[in-house]
TORDRENGU-834935 format. One record per residue (C-alpha): z, y, x. Coordinates in steps of 0.2 Angstrom, whole numbers, padded with zeros to 4 digits, always signed. Example, Ala and Ser with C-alpha at 12.3 -4.5 7.8 and 13.67 -1.06 7.14 Angstrom:
<nodes>
+0039-0022+0062/+0036-0005+0068/
</nodes>
This chain:
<nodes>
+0000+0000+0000/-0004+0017+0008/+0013+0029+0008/+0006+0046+0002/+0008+0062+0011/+0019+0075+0006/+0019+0092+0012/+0033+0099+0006/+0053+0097+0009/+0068+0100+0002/+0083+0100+0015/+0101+0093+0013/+0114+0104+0025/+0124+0093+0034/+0141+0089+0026/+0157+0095+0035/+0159+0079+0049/+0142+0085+0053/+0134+0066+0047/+0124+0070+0031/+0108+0064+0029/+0093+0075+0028/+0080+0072+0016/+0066+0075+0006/+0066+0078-0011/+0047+0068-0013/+0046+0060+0003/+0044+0063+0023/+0036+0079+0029/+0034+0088+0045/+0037+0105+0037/+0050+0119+0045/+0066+0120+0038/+0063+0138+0029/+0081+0143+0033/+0081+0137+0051/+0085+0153+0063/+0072+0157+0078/+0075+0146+0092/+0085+0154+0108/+0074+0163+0120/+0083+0153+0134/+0085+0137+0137/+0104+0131+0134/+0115+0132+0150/+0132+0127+0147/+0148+0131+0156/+0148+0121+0171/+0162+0106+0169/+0171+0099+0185/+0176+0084+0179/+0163+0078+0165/+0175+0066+0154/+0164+0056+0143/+0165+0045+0128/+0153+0030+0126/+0146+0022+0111/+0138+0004+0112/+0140-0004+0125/+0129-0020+0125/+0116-0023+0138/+0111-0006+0141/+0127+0004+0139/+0135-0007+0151/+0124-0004+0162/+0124+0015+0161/+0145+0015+0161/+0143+0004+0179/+0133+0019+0185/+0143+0032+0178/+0158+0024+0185/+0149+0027+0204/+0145+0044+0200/+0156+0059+0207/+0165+0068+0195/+0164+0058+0178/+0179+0049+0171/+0175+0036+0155/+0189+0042+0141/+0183+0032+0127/+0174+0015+0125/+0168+0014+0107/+0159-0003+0099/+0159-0015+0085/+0164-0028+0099/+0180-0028+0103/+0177-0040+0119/+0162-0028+0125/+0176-0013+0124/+0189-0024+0136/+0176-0027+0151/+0170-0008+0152/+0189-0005+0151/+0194-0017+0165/+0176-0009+0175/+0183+0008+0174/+0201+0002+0182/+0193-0008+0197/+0185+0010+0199/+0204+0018+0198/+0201+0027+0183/+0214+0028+0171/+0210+0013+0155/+0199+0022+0142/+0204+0022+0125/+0194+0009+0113/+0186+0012+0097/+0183-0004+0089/+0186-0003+0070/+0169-0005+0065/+0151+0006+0065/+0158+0023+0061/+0173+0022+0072/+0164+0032+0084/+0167+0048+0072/+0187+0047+0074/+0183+0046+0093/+0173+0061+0092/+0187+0069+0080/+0202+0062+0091/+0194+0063+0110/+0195+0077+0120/+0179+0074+0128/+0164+0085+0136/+0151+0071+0130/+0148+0057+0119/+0134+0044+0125/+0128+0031+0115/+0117+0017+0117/+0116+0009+0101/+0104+0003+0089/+0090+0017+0084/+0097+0020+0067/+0114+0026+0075/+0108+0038+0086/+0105+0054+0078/+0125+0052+0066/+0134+0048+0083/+0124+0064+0092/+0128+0074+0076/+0146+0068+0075/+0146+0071+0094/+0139+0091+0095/+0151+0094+0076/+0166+0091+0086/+0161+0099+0100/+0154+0088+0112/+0137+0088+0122/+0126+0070+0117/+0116+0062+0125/+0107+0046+0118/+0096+0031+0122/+0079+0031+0118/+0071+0034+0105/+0081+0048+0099/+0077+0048+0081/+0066+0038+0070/+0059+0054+0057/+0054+0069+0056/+0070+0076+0047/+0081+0067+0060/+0072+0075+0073/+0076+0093+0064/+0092+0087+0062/+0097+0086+0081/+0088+0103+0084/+0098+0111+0071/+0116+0104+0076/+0110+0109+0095/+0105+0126+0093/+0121+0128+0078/+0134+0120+0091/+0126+0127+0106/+0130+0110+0115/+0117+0098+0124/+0108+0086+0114/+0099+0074+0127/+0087+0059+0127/+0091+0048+0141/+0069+0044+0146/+0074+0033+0161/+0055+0030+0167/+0054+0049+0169/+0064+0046+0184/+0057+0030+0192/+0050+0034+0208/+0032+0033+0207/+0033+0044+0189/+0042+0055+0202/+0028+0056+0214/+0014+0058+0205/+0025+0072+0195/+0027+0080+0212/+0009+0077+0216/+0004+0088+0201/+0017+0101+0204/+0006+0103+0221/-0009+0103+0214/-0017+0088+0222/-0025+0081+0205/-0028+0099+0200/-0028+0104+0182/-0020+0090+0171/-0033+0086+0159/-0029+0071+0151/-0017+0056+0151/-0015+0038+0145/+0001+0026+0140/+0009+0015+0134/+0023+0003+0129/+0017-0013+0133/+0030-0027+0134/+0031-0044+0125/+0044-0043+0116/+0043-0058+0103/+0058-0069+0112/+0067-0055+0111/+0064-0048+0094/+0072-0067+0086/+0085-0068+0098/+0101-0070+0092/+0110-0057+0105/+0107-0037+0109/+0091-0031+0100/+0089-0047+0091/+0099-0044+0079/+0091-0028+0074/+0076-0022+0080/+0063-0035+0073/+0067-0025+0057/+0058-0013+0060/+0043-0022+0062/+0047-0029+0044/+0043-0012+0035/+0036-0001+0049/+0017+0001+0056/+0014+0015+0068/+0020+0019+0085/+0038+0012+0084/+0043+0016+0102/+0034+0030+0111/+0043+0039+0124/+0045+0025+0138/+0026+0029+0144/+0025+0045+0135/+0038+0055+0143/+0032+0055+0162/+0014+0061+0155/+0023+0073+0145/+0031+0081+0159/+0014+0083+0168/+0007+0091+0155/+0023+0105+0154/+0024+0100+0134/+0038+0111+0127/+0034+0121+0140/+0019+0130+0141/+0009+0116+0131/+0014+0106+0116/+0009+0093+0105/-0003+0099+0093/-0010+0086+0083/-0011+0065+0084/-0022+0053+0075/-0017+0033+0074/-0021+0017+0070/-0014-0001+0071/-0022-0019+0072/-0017-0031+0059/+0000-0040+0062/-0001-0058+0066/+0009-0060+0083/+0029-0060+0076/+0021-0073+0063/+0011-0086+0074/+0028-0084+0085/+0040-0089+0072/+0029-0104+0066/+0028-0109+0084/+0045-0109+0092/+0057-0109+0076/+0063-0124+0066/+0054-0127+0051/+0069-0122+0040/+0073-0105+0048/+0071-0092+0036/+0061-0080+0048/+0045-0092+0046/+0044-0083+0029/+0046-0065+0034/+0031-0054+0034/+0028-0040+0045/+0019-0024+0042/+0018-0018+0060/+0003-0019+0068/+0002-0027+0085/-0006-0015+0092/-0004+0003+0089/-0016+0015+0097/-0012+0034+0096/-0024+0048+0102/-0014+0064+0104/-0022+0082+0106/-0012+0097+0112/-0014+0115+0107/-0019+0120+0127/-0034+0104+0126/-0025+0092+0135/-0030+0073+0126/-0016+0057+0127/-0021+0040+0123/-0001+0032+0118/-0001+0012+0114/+0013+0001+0108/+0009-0017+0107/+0024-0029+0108/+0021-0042+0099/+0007-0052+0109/+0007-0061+0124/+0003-0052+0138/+0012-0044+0156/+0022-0028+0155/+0013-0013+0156/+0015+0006+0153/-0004+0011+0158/+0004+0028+0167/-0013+0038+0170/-0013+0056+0174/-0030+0061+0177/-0035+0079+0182/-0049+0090+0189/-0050+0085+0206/-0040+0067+0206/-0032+0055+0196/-0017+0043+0196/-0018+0026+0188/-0004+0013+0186/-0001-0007+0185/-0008-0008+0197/-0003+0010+0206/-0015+0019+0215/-0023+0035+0217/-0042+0043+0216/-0041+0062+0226/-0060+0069+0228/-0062+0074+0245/-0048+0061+0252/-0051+0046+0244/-0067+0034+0250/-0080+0037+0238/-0080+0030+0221/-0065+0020+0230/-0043+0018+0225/-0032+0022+0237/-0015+0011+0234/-0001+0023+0229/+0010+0016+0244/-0001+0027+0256/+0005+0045+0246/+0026+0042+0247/+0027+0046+0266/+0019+0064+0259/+0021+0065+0242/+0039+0056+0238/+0051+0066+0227/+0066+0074+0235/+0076+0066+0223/+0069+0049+0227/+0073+0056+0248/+0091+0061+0245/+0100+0047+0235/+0085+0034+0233/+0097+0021+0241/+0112+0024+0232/+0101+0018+0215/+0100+0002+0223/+0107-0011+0209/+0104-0001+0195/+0094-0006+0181/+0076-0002+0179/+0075-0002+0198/+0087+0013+0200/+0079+0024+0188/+0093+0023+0178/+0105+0031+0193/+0095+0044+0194/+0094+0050+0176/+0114+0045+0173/+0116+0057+0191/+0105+0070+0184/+0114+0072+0171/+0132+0072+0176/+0123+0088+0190/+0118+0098+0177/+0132+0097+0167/+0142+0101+0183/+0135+0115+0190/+0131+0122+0172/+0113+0120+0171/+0101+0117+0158/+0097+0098+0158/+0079+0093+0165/+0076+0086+0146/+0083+0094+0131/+0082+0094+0110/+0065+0098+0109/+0059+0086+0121/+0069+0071+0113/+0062+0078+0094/+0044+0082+0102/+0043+0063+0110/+0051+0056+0095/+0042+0063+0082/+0028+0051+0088/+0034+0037+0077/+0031+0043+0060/+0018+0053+0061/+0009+0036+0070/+0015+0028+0052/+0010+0043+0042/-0007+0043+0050/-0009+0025+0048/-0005+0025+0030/-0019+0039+0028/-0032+0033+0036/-0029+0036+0052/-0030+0057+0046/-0023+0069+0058/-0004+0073+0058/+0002+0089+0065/+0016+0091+0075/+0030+0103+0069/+0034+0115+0083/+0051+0112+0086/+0053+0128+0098/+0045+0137+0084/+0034+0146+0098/+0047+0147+0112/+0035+0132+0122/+0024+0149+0127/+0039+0154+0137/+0050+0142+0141/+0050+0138+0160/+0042+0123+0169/+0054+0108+0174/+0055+0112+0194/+0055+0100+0207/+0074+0094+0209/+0084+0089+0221/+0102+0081+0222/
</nodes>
């Protein structure tokens, strides 16, 4: 059944705990909130903190893993440890003691007991690396009570959620902060580096991708098993776009002297989660009978307002190796990932790769230089470090974070207007402008260091 296109919204105000749900009085739509204020001329800097006391929220695979970084991270103490099990709670607890921090308080009384910890904590930020569906209330709840947030990816699943984070950010004046890990792995880093110095010259276009086999995963019966094949049960668009997205996104300055204009979408039909069910479950297992209406592959073309063209793909559900595509392409080179490896006109052999290996010794980032080694061990091949690190810096020394609300709302805002498109036809969907102009003036993310 196509889901019709609305194009107008009636908004709910957030309740006083700051959780109430936005919605629309006919269905989803992209439009402005008419009451919604100007967005800051600046972007948000917050008093520096010198000891960034943090309250975590989920801590299965990957919140545990963040709370082991954040644990070797100068200047962060773990106050509060909150999730729905009570055994994933004790080991962060007994983690943070080894490291001769005090025991954090637990927060185990089911899936809202992270809103007494946000009531009851005296915390400088609430983290949370839950299921998608609990992002935006814990982010919410956190900023409400006076907290900064920062969350897993994808920030938010609609439109209206998306609007939500920026309203409490820019209400609360706190950080609201998606945590894109692959922004900082290091060959992102490079050829981010590599553009800021011009060797590919003007960015012109980009392709990505989430390509992971995830069908094991999805009927596990641990972690994202329990939840995330759901999504596939009612969903068909781009259900996870940021992982590729993000590093692109930076190239391109998107929020910050470009944005996302407009995307068109379409998706394959869905037979992978099926075939797999019939194939490796028992015959009597009730997920043989459950039907999926996400494609298996999704293919998004996005257009932004300065010219610049994406090609974005999700496909999860088939067999196949991992893969993220990463290709930034410009006027005088390009990048190309899986394998990685670089085209420069005028450097390169004719018509000829070079392997990306040959561009570190010159083109590595300085933040890759400086603490390159001390991410060793941490997940994702130390990405992970280095965007906990990031973080924990900028809240230290008081500096705007290196992403923000409107990069978690612009990058998120991919999933349903995938599905609106897809249900239309594979029509155009504008993006809303979250900065509601400020992208025109907002500075460039700079070349960091540690």
């Amino acid at each position: 059944m196509m889901t019709p296109k609305f194009d107008r919204r009636t908004f709910v105000k957030l309740g006083t705990a700051g959780l109430g749900t936005v919605v629309g009085a006919a269905g989803p739509s992209t439009a402005q909130p008419q009451q919604l204020a100007p967005a800051p001329a600046a972007l948000l800097a917050a008093p520096p903190i010198e000891e960034v006391r943090i309250g975590f929220v989920g801590v299965g695979l990957q919140g545990s893993s963040h709370c082991r970084n954040l644990l070797r991270i100068e200047g962060v103490r773990l106050v509060a440890i909150c999730d729905i099990v009570e055994a994933k709670v004790s080991r962060v607890q007994e983690w943070a003691v080894q490291a001769d921090q005090p025991r954090p308080r637990g927060y185990v009384r089911g899936e809202r007991d992270f809103e007494r910890m946000c009531q009851d904590e005296d915390l400088d930020l609430v983290f949370t690396a839950t299921p998608w569906r609990w992002h935006v209330p814990v982010c919410v709840a956190a900023m409400t009570n006076g907290k900064h947030a920062a969350t897993e990816v994808p920030a938010a699943v609609t439109i209206d959620e998306c609007w939500q984070l920026v309203e409490t950010a820019e209400r609360t004046r706190k950080h609201c902060v998606m945590m894109e890990n692959v922004n900082y792995g290091r060959v992102e880093m490079m050829v981010f580096n590599m553009v800021r110095q011009g060797v590919l010259g003007e960015i012109m276009h980009g392709e990505c991708g989430y390509l992971h086999d995830l069908r094991e995963v999805k009927f596990g019966n641990a972690h994202e098993g329990l939840w995330r094949r759901t999504h596939s049960v009612s969903r068909n668009g781009n259900l996870y776009p940021t992982h590729g997205l993000g590093p692109v996104a930076n190239c391109m300055d998107i929020n910050r002297g470009d944005r996302f204009e407009y995307l068109v979408s379409m998706s394959s039909n869905s037979r992978g989660l099926q075939q797999y069910a019939e194939a490796h479950l028992p015959f009597d297992a009730p997920q043989r009978h459950e039907r999926y209406a996400l494609g298996d592959v999704n293919v998004s073309l996005i257009h932004t307002v300065n010219g610049r063209t994406i090609f974005l793909s999700h496909d999860t559900n088939l067999p196949r190796p991992y893969s993220r595509i990463n290709l930034v392409q410009g006027t005088r080179g390009l990048f190309q990932g899986y394998p990685d490896r670089v085209y420069v006109e005028g450097r390169s052999a004719e018509h000829q790769w070079d392997t990306a290996d040959t561009y570190y010794a010159e083109y590595e980032h300085p933040l890759w230089r400086d603490i390159g080694d001390r991410s060793r061990g941490a997940g994702h091949g130390g990405m992970d470090f280095l965007e906990d690190y990031r973080l924990v810096k900028c809240l230290r020394e008081g500096l705007p974070t290196d992403m923000n609300v409107y990069d978690a709302a612009a990058l998120s805002a991919v999933s349903e207007l995938s599905e609106l498109s897809v249900a239309d036809g594979s029509r155009p969907q504008t993006f809303p402008d979250f900065t509601r102009g400020q992208w025109q003036t907002y500075p460039a993310i700079g070349i960091v260091r540690a």
